[in-house]
N, C-alpha and C positions, 0 to 999 in steps of 0.2 A: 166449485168450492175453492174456495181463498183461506189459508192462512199467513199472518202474519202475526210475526211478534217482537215484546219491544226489547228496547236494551237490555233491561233485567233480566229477560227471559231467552235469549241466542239460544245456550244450547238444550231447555227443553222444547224451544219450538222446535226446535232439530230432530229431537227423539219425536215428540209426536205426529211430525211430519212421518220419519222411517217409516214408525207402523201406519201411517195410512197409505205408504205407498207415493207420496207427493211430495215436493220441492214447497222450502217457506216462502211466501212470496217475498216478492223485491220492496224496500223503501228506503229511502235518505233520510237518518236521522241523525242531525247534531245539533251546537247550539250556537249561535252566531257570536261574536266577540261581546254585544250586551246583556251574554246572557240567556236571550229567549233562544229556545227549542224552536224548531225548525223540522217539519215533516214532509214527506213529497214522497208520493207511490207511485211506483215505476212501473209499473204494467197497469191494464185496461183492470175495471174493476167493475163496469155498469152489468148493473142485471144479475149480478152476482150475489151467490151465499158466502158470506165474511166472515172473519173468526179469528179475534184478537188477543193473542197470550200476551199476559203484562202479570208481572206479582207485585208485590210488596214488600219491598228493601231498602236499605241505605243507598242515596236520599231518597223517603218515601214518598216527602211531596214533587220533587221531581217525576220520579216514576209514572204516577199518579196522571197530573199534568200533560206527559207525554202521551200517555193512554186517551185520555181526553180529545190532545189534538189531533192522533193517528186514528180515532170515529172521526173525527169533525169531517177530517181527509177526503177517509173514506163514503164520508155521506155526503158530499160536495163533489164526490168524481161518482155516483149515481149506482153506489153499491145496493142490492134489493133488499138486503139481513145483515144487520150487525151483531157479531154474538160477541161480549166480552168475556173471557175465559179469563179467568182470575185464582188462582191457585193458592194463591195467599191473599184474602182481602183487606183491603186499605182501611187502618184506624180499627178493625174489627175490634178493638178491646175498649172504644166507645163507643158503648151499647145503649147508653142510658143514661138520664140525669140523678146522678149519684148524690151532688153537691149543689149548691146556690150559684145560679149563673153562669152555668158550663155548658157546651155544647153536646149534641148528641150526633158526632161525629160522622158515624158508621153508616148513618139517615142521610147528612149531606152528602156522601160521598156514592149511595144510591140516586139521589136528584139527580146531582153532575152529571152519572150515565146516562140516567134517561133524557136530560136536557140534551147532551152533546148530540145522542143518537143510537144509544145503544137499544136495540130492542130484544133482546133475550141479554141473561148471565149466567155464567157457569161457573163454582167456585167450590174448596173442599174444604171441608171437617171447618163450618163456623164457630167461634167459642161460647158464640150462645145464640140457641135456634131464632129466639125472635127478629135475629135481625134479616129473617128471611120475609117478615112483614113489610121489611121499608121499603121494596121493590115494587114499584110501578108496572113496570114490566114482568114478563117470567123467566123464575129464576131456579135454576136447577140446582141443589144443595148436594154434592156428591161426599160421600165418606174414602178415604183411605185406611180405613182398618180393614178391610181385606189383606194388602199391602203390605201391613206389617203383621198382621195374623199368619200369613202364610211365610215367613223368614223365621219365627218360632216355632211354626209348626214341623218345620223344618230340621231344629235343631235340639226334637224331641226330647225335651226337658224330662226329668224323670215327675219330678212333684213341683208343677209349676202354679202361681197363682199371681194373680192380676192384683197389682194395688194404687186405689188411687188416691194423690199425692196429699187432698185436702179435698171435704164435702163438696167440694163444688162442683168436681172430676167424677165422683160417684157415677153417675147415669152414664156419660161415654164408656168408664172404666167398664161398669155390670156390661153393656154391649158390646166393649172387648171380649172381657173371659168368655160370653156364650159363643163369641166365634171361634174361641179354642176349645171351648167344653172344660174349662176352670172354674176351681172357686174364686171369690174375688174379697178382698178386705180396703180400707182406708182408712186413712192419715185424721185424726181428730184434732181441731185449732179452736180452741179457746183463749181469748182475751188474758192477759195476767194482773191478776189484781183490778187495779181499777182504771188503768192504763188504757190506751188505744191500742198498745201491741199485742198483736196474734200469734199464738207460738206454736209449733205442733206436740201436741202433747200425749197422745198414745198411738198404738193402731187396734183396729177393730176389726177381728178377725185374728183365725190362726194362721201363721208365716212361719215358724218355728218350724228350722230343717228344710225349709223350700227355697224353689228357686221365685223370687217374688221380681214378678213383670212393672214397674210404675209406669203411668200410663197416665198422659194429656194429651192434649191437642197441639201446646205449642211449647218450648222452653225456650224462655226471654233469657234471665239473667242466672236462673239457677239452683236460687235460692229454696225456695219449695221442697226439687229435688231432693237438696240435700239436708235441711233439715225430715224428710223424710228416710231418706237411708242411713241417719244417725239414728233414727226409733226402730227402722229395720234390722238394723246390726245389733243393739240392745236387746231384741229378740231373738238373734242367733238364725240369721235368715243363712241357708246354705249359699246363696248369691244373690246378685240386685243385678236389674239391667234396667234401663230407662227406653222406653218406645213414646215416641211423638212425632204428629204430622209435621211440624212447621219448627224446623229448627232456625228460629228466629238469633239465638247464641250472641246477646247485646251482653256490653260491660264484661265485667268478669265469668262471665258464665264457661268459657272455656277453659283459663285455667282450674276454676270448681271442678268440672266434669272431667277435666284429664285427668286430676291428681286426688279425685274421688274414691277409686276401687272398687268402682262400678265394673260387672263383668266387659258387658258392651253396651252402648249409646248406640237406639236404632231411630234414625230419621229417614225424612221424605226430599226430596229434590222440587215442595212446592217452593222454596227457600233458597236460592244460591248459595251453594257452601263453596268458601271458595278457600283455596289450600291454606290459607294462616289459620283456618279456623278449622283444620285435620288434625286427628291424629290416629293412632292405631287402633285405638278400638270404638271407635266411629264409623258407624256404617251408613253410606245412607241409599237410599232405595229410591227406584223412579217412579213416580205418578206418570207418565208418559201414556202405556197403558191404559191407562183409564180413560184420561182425556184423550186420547187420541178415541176411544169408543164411545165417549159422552159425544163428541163432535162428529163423529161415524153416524150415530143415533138420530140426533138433534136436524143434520143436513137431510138423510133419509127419510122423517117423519116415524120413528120408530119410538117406541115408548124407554123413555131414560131411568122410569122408576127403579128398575131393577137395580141402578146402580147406587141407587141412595140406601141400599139395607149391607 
C-alpha cells in the first residue's frame, strides 16, 4: 500500500499516514516556468495498492489538474489500484443543470478520474447524494458527522437542538440530531414579493432557551449562517454554534463568523484552514481517522459500509 498526496493536502496526508503506521510516499511536484505542473514519483510503484489524497481549494482548477496528472503518473509507472481519496470534491456544488446551457460540472470531473485512471473514490459529506450516480467506477461516500457529533457530545449541552440553516439542510440536519439523540428545527426561505430573492424568514421548531447546533455540510461565504442566527436570537436561543464538514470560508465569510457571536464554529480539516483564516473560537477537527480506516478497509477487502451511516 502507497499513499500519496497532493499539494493541497501535505499535512492531512501526514495525519493519515500517522494512524496507518506508514510514511506518505515520495513525489516531485512543481510547475515549470510556463506554467505546466510537473509530476515524478520517486519510488517503485508497480503492482501496487495506491491511494491519492488531493482536496478541493484555492486554486481549484489547479489542484484538480494536479490530481489528474499524479494518476496518469502513477498509471504509467504500472501501479495495480488507484484509489482517489478526495475529501472535498471538486465543483461538488455543480450537480445539475439548473439554467440554459451550463455545465453539469461535478459529472465532468467524475469522467476526468475515470479517464485519467482512477478506479475506486473516496470522498466525504457530498452536498447532494446524486452525485454519487456520475461515477463509473466505485465510489465510497463517507460521512463526517460522527466527527462532529462526538466534539458536542462532548461538551454536554444541557438543552441542545440541531438546526438546519434552510430546507435544503433538513435531511443531513434530522441525521445529525439522531446521532446526538436531539430534537431538530430549520431555517424557512421564501421568495419576497415577487422578487427572485430568498430570505429566511422563520424557524420551525422550538429553539427558545436552547443551545441551537446549525448544521451543513459546507460554509462558503456565510451568508445563510447568518441570516439564520439573526431568526435564532429573535427567538432567544440560549446559544448558537455552527458545525460543518468543509470549511470552504470564501469572501467575506470570516469576518461574518468572527464578529457573529456565534458560541463556537465547529469544522473539519477536509478543507485547509490556514492561519488567516483562524480565530479563537474556531475549531476544527481531523477527518484523518476516518480516512486513514476507509483506506485500511478499502486495501484489506473489508466492507466500508459501516462508515457511511
Amino acid at each position: 500500500m502507497r499513499i500519496f498526496g497532493g499539494r493541497a493536502t501535505v499535512e492531512l496526508t501526514t495525519r493519515i499516514c500517522s494512524c496507518l503506521c506508514t510514511e506518505p510516499g515520495r513525489a516531485d511536484i512543481f510547475k515549470f516556468s510556463n506554467d505546466n505542473t510537473f509530476v515524478r514519483i520517486l519510488e517503485s510503484v508497480r503492482d501496487d495498492d495506491v491511494f491519492v489524497v488531493q482536496t478541493s481549494c484555492p486554486p481549484v482548477d489547479e489542484a484538480l489538474v494536479e490530481l489528474l496528472i499524479m494518476v496518469d503518473a502513477l498509471k504509467r509507472a504500472s501501479a495495480r489500484r488507484i484509489t482517489a481519496v478526495l475529501p472535498y470534491y471538486p465543483y461538488v456544488r455543480s450537480d445539475k443543470k439548473d439554467q440554459p446551457r451550463v455545465p453539469i460540472t461535478a459529472r465532468l470531473v467524475a469522467d476526468l478520474l475515470a479517464t485519467a485512471g482512477v478506479d475506486r473514490v473516496v470522498t466525504v459529506d457530498l452536498t447532494a447524494d446524486q452525485i454519487q450516480g456520475f461515477f463509473s467506477v466505485p465510489a465510497d461516500h463517507l460521512t463526517a458527522q460522527e466527527v462532529l457529533a462526538g466534539h458536542f457530545r462532548a461538551k454536554r449541552l444541557p438543552r441542545p437542538v440541531v438546526v438546519a440553516p434552510d430546507p435544503g439542510a433538513v435531511k443531513r440536519a434530522q441525521r445529525f440530531a439522531q446521532r446526538l439523540g436531539v430534537p431538530v428545527a430549520f431555517v424557512d426561505k421564501r421568495r419576497v414579493g415577487g422578487s427572485e430573492e430568498v430570505k429566511a424568514t422563520a424557524v420551525v421548531g422550538d429553539v427558545t432557551g436552547c443551545q441551537a447546533i446549525l448544521f451543513d455540510e459546507e460554509v462558503d461565504r456565510g451568508g445563510s449562517s447568518m441570516e439564520a442566527l439573526g431568526l435564532l436570537r429573535e427567538r432567544k436561543v440560549d446559544a448558537a454554534y455552527l458545525a460543518c464538514t468543509h470549511a470552504v470560508l470564501s469572501g467575506p465569510a470570516v469576518e461574518r463568523l468572527a464578529g457573529s457571536g456565534l458560541s463556537e464554529v465547529v469544522v473539519t480539516d477536509t478543507v485547509p484552514v490556514p492561519p488567516a483564516k483562524r480565530w479563537d473560537r474556531l475549531t476544527v477537527l481531523s477527518v484523518a481517522p476516518l480516512l486513514a480506516e476507509a483506506i485500511r478497509r478499502v486495501h484489506t477487502g473489508e466492507s466500508v459500509s459501516v462508515l457511511f451511516t
